[in-house]
C-alpha positions in Angstrom: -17.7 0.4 -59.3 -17.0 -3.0 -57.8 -13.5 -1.7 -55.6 -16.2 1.0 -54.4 -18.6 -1.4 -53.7 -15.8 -3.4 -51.8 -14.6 0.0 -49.7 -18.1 0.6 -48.8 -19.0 -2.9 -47.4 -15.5 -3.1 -45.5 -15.9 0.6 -43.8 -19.8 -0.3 -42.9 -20.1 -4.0 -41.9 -16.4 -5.0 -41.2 -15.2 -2.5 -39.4 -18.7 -1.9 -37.6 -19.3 1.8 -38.9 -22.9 1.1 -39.8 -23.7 -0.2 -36.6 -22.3 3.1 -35.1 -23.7 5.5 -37.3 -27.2 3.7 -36.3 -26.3 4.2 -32.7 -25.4 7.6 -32.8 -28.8 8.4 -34.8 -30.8 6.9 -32.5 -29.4 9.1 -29.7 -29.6 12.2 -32.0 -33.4 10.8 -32.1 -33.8 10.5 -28.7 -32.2 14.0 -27.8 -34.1 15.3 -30.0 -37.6 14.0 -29.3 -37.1 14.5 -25.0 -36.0 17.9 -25.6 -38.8 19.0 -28.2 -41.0 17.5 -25.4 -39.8 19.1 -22.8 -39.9 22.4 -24.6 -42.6 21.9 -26.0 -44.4 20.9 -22.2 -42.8 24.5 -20.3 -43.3 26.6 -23.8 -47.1 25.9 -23.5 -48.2 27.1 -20.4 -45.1 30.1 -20.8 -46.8 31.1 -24.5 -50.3 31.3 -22.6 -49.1 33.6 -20.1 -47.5 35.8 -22.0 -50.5 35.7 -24.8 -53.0 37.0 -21.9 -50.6 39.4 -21.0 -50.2 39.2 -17.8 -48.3 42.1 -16.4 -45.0 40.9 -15.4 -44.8 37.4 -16.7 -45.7 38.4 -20.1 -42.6 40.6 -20.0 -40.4 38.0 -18.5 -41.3 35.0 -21.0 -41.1 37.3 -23.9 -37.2 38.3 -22.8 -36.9 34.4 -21.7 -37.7 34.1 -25.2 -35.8 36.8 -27.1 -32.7 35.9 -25.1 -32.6 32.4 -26.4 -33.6 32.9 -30.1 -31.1 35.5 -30.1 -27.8 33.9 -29.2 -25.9 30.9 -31.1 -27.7 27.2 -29.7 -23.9 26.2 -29.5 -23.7 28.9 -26.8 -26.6 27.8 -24.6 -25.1 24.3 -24.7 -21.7 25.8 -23.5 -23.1 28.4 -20.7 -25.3 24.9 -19.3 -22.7 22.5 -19.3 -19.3 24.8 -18.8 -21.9 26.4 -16.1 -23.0 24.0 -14.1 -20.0 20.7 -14.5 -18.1 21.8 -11.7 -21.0 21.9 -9.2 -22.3 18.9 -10.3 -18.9 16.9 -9.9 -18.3 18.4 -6.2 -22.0 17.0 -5.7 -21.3 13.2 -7.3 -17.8 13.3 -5.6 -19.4 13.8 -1.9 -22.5 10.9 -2.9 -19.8 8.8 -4.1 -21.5 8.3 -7.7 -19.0 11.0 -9.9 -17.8 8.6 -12.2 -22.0 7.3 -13.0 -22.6 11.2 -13.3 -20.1 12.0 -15.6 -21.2 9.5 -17.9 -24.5 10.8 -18.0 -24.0 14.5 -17.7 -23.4 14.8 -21.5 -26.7 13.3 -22.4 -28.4 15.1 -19.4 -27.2 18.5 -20.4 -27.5 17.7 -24.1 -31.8 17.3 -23.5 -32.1 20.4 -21.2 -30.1 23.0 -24.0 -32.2 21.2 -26.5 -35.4 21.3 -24.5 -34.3 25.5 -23.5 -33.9 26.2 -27.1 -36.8 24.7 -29.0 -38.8 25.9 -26.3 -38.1 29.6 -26.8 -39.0 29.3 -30.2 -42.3 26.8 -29.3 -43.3 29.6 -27.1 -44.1 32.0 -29.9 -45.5 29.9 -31.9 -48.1 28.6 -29.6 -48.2 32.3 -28.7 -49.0 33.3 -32.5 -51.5 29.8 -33.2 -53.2 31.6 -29.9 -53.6 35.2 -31.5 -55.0 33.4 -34.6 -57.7 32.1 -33.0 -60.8 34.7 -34.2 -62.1 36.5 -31.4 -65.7 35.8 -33.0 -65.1 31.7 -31.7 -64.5 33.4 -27.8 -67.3 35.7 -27.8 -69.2 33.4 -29.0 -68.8 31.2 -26.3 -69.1 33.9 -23.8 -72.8 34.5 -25.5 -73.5 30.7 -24.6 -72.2 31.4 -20.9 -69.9 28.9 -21.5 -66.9 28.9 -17.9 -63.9 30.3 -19.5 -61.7 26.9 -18.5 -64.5 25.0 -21.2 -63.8 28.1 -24.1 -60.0 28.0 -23.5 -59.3 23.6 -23.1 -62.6 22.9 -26.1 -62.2 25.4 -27.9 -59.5 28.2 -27.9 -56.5 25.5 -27.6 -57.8 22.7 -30.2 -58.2 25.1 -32.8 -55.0 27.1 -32.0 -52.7 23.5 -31.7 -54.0 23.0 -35.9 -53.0 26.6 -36.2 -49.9 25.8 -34.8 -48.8 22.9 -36.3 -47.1 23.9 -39.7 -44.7 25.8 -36.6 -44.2 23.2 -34.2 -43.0 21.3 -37.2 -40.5 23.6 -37.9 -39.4 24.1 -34.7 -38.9 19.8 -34.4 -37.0 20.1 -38.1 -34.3 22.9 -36.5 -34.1 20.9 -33.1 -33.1 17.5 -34.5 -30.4 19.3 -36.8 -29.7 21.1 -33.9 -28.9 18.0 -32.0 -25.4 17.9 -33.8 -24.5 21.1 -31.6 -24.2 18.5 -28.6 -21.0 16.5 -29.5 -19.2 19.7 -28.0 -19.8 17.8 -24.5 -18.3 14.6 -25.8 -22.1 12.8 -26.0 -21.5 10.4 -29.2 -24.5 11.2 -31.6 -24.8 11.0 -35.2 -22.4 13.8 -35.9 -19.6 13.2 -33.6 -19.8 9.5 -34.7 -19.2 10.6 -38.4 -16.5 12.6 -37.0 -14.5 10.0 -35.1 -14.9 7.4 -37.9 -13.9 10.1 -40.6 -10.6 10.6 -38.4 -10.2 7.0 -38.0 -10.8 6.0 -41.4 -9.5 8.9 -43.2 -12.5 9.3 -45.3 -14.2 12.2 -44.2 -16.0 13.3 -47.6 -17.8 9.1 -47.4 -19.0 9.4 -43.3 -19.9 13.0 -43.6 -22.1 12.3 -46.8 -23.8 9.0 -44.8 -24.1 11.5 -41.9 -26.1 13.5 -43.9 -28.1 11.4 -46.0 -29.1 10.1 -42.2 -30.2 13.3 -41.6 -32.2 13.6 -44.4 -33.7 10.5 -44.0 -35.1 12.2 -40.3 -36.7 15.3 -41.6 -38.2 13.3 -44.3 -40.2 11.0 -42.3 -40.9 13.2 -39.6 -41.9 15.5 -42.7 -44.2 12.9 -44.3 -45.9 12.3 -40.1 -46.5 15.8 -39.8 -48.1 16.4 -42.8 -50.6 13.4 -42.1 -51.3 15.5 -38.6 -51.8 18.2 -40.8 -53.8 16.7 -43.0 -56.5 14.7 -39.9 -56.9 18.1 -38.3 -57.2 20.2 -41.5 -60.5 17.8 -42.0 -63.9 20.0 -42.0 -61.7 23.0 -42.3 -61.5 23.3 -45.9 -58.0 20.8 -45.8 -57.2 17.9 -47.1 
């Protein structure tokens, strides 16, 4: 117990693994939170266009939205950056910044695949919290003559956002797992950092097991904060 005690202490504090493991969770974090917000931003006014059915741009969100959900997330990440690096270096080369944008481009690119995916899967979510909504709440406010921009931002849209909450949680639970997808593009999160230090340290089995325990740790709180929102906007509902 004590030599493991000894191995655990020199791999985390002398060598400076812990530090780095923290590091590369907070920008798992942070990839994660501006991409579900971004996603989350575009998939609501997307999931409200397509739920009044709008001819046209209904069609187009929902096959925005199929074609996401239905390929690999480790795909979207390689058809943005593979697709778009070269321009984007002939661009920095002639503004003289290539070497700042490279740097960057990673974590950049990283937010926008995150943000694409979670918001294809946001989008019928807020689409579904939307159908839930009984039609008896909207034609009720139509009896009160009530503008339809009160009904939809007072009424329709607070009551679907508690409908769609369970949802929007398990859309953030997939995205900040699916944050490990990004150290394809050489951006240093949690996983890759496990990674290098496993190679480094030959120990893969010990920095995979702290990169998941890390993991854990993530969903669980964000776990424990959504269930609180769940519980406020349950209240008067028949939720506790």
């Amino acid at each position: 117990m004590v030599p493991m005690l000894n191995d655990f202490w020199v791999l985390m504090v002398e060598r400076g693994w812990a530090l780095a493991l923290l590091q590369g969770s907070v920008v798992t974090v942070a990839i994660g939170l501006l991409g579900m917000s971004l996603g989350f931003i575009a998939a609501t006014p997307l999931a409200v266009l397509r739920w009044q059915k709008i001819a046209g741009v209904s069609q187009f969100v929902d096959a925005y939205s199929i074609a996401i959900r239905g390929v690999p997330g480790l795909l979207v990440i390689y058809l943005l950056f593979f697709g778009s690096i070269d321009w984007i270096r002939s661009i920095t080369t002639v503004f003289g910044f290539k070497d700042s944008a490279e740097n960057a481009y990673p974590f950049i690119i990283g937010v926008l695949a995150i943000a694409a995916i979670s918001c294809a899967y946001s989008i019928e979510v807020i689409r579904g919290a939307l159908d839930a909504v009984p039609r008896g709440v909207i034609e009720a406010s139509k009896s009160l003559a009530l503008p339809g921009k009160v009904t939809f931002f007072k009424i329709v849209m607070p009551l679907a956002l508690r409908l769609a909450l369970g949802g929007i949680n398990n859309v953030w639970q997939m995205t900040i797992k699916d944050t490990s997808l990004i150290s394809v593009v050489g951006l240093q999160e949690l996983m890759r950092t496990a990674a290098i230090a496993a190679g480094i340290t030959r120990s893969p089995l010990f920095f995979y097991c702290i990169a998941a325990a890390m993991f854990f740790c993530m969903t669980a709180v964000s776990q424990s904060l959504f269930s609180a929102a769940e519980r406020s906007l349950n209240r008067g509902f028949g939720g506790r």
